[in-house]
N, C-alpha and C positions, 0 to 999 in steps of 0.2 A: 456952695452949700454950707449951711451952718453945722459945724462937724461938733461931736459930744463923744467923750467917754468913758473915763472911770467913775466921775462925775454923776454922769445922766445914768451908768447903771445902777449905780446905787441909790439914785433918785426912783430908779423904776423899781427897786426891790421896795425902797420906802414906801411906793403908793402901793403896791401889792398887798402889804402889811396893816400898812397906815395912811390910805388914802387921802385923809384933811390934811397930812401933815407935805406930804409932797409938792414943790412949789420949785419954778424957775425950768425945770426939763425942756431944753431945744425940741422941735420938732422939724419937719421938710416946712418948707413954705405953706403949702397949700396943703398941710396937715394941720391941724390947727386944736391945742388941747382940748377943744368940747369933740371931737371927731369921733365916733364909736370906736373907731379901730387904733385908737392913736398910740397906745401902750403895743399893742401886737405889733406894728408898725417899728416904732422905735426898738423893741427888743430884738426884734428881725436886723437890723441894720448894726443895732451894734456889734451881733452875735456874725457879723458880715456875714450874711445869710442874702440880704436883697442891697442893691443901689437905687439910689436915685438917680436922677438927670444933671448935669451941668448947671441948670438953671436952677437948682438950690431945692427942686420939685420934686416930689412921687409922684405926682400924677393919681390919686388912689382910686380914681372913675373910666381910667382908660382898660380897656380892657387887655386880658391877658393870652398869651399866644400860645399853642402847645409846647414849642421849643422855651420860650421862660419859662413857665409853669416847669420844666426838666430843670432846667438851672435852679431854680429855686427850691424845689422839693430837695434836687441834686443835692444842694449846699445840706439844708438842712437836715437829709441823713446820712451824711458823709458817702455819697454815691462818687467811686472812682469815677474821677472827670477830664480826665488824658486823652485827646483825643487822638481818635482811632475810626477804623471802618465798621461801616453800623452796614445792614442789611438790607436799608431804607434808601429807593433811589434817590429821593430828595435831601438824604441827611451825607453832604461828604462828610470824609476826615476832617478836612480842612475847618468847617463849621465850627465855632466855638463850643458848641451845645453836643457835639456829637459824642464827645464822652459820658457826658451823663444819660443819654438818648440810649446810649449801647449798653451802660448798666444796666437801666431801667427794662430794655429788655430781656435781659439776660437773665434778671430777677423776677421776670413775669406781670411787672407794675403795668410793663404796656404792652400792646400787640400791633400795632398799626391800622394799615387797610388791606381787604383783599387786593388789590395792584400792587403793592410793594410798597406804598408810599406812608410816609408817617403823617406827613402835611403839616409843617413845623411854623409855619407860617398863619395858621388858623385859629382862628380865636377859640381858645375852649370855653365848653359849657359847666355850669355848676353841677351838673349830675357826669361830666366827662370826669371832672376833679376828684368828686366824692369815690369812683371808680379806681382811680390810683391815689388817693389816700388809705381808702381802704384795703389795696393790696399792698401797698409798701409799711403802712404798722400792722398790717397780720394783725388785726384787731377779731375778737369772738364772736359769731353770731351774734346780734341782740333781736329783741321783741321789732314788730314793726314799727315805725320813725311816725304814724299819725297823721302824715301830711295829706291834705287833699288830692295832692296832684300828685303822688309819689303811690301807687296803690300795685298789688301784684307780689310776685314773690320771683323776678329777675336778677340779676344782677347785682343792677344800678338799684333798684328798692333795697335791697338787701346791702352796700354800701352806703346809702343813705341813713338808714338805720344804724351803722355803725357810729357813723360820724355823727347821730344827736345822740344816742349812748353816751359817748365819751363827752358829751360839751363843745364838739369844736362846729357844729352849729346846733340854733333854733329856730331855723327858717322864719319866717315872716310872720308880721301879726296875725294878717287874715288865717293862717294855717298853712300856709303853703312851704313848700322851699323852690319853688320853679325851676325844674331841673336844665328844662330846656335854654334858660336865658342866659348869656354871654357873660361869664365870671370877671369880677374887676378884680385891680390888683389889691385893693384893699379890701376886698373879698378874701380872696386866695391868700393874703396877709396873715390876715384872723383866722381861716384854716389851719394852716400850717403854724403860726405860732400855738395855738392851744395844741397841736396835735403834738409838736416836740416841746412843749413847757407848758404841763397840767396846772402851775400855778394861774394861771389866768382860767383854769375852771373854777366855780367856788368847792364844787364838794371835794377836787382832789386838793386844792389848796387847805382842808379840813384834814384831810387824811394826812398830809405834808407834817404839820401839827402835831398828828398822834402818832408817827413815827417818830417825831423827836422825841415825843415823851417816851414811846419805847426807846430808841437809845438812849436816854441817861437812865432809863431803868437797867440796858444790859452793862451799862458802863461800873453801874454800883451794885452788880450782880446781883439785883431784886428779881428774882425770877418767878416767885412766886407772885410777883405782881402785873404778870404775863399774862394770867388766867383774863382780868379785864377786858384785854384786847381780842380773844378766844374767842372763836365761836365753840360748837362742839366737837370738832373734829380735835386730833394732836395736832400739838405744833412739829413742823418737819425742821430738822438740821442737817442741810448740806456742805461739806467744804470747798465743792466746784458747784458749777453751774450745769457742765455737763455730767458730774457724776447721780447729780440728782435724779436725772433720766436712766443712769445706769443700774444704779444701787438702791435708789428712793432713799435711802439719806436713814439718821436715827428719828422716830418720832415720841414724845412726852405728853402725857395726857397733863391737863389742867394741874392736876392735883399730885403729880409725880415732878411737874416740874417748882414745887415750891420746894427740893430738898437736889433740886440741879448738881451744887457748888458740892454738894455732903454727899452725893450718892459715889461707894465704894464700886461702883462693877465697871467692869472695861467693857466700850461697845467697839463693834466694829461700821468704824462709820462713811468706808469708802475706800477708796485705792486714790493714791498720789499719782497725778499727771507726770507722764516721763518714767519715773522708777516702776512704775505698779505697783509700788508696798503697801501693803495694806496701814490701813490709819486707822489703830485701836488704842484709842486711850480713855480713861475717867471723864466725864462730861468737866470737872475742872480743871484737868489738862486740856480737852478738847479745848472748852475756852480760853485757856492763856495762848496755844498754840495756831490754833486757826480762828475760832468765831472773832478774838475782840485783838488780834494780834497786830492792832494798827491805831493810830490817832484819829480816828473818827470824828468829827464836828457836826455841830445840828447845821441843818439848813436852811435857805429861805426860801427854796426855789427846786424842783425837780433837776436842771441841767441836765446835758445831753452826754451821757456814755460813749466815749470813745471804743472803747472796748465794745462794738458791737456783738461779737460772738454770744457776749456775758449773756446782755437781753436778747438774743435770740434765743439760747438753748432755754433759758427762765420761760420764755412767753412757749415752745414745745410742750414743756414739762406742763405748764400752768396757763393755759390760752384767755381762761377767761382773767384774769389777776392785774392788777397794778403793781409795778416797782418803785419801790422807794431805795436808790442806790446812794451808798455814803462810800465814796472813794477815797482812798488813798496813793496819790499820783506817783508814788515810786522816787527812785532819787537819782542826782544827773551822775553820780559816781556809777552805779549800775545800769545807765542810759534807758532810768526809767522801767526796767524792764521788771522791777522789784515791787510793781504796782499790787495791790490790793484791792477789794470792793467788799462790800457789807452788802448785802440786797435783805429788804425786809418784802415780804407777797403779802398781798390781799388778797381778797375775793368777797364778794359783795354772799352774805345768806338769805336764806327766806325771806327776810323782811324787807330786805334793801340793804341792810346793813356792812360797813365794809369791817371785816375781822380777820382778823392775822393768822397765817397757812405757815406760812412757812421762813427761814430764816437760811440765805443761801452766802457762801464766802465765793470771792473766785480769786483764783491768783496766779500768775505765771509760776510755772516749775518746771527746771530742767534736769 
């Protein structure tokens, strides 16, 4: 196999960016640069998310089985994959896949068959996928998906509808997304890459963008240049993820927040994880102490949260919203455990428009 890495990734952030300028990027054999899927493809594999074959090959027309599709999704949302006894008479321990199979049900992503059986072995369908895509990102109701052959208000229509929401697909030219027909793996590829890295959507890769531009505006404490990003609601400030859900956090109208840095009153802006002490300071303490209390960098790319918990209690609080998470990985003297996050929310208004809700920290505390 023609192996690529720090290289080819930053080859792939380049054409992200700067498409004409990206040149030379390895692909599988039988991937081949004009491929539709061949960027989702390659970032899946660096992100060792999927392999290929011995023969240097993906295969991306071969079709995909229930048990890969777990491995794969598996990978891609860090699903414990230790194998263990699943419930499934077809799925032993022994099985490679059976740890993510057991997650997955654990989590509600799958249910089986009435017999017991998972059938790990079976090819899955495009609307079998868009069914556990849709429950493993806990993605919002959307409008219906349009498609000819997708009609109803089931399930699977109803997970269809998510997944062209979000961009990780446009089903076919004719209008269709053919639920019923055998998913490849470069199908299932482009799935799951746009579903865990919105860069390869255009509009979140727009929105990627204007969270940079809001962080170097919180960086140079322009906050009255926040209003821009606003829709009409306040902006909310949380210092957890979960306290957000607890306390709803402080919130700043438009025009309150242009005297941020200068405003004299103490809020009470939550309870610290572990101690319970309440966390009341001046909005420019709050900022030195938890909003901006870490080395933040713009990014080029969504990247995937290890810190699951963070976006889960975010996506409770805020279902329908996008996360924009700017991390700070902690340091090996504290074994990491000193980590930090920035999360900026969206939420799409009235018009389509996405505008900035709220502004959440999360952090370990003992």
């Amino acid at each position: 196999m023609k192996k690529f890495g720090i290289l080819a990734a930053a080859s792939i952030l380049l054409f992200l960016l700067f498409p004409n300028q990206a040149k030379g990027v390895v692909s599988f054999d039988d991937v081949p640069m004009d491929h539709p899927f061949v960027w989702e493809i390659i970032y899946l594999h660096e992100q060792v998310i999927i392999d290929g074959y011995d023969d240097g090959t993906f295969r991306p027309y071969n079709r995909v089985t229930r048990s890969q599709a777990m491995k794969m999704i598996g990978e891609g949302i860090f699903l414990y994959k230790e194998q263990r006894p699943t419930p499934f008479s077809d799925v032993p321990e022994s099985a490679y896949y059976s740890g993510y199979v057991m997650t997955a049900y654990e989590n509600g992503y799958i249910s089986g068959y009435s017999d017991g059986t998972f059938r790990p072995h079976q090819d899955l369908t495009r609307g079998q996928a868009a069914l556990i895509f849709a429950r493993a990102f806990k993605w919002a109701d959307a409008e219906p998906a349009g498609f000819s052959d997708v009609t109803g208000d089931g399930e699977m229509a109803r997970a269809v509808a998510k997944l062209k929401e979000h961009g990780v697909t446009t089903g076919y030219p004719d209008g269709t997304f053919k639920p019923y027909e055998k998913i490849t793996r470069g199908q299932f590829a482009a799935f799951l890459a746009r579903a865990i890295e919105p860069t390869f959507v255009p509009q979140y890769q727009s929105l990627l963008e204007t969270a940079n531009d809001i962080l170097g505006h919180l960086q140079n404490e322009e906050f009255g240049d926040l209003a821009a990003y606003m829709g009409e609601e306040p902006l909310t400030f949380c210092p957890y993820a979960g306290n957000c859900i607890d306390h709803g956090g402080v919130q700043f109208s438009a025009l309150e927040l242009d005297g941020f840095m200068s405003d004299p009153d103490i809020y009470y802006w939550g309870d610290q994880d572990g101690s319970g002490f309440p966390i009341e300071l001046t909005p420019a303490a709050y900022y030195d102490e938890w909003l901006m209390d870490a080395e933040y960098e713009s990014k080029t790319r969504y990247d995937r949260s290890k810190h699951m918990s963070t976006g889960e209690l975010i996506r409770q609080k805020y279902p329908e919203g996008r996360v924009v998470e700017y991390a700070y990985e902690g340091t090996e003297e504290f074994g990491y455990m000193d980590w930090q996050s920035l999360n900026l929310v969206f939420e799409k208004n009235n018009s389509g428009e996405w505008v900035l809700i709220a502004i959440i920290n999360d952090r370990w505390t003992i």
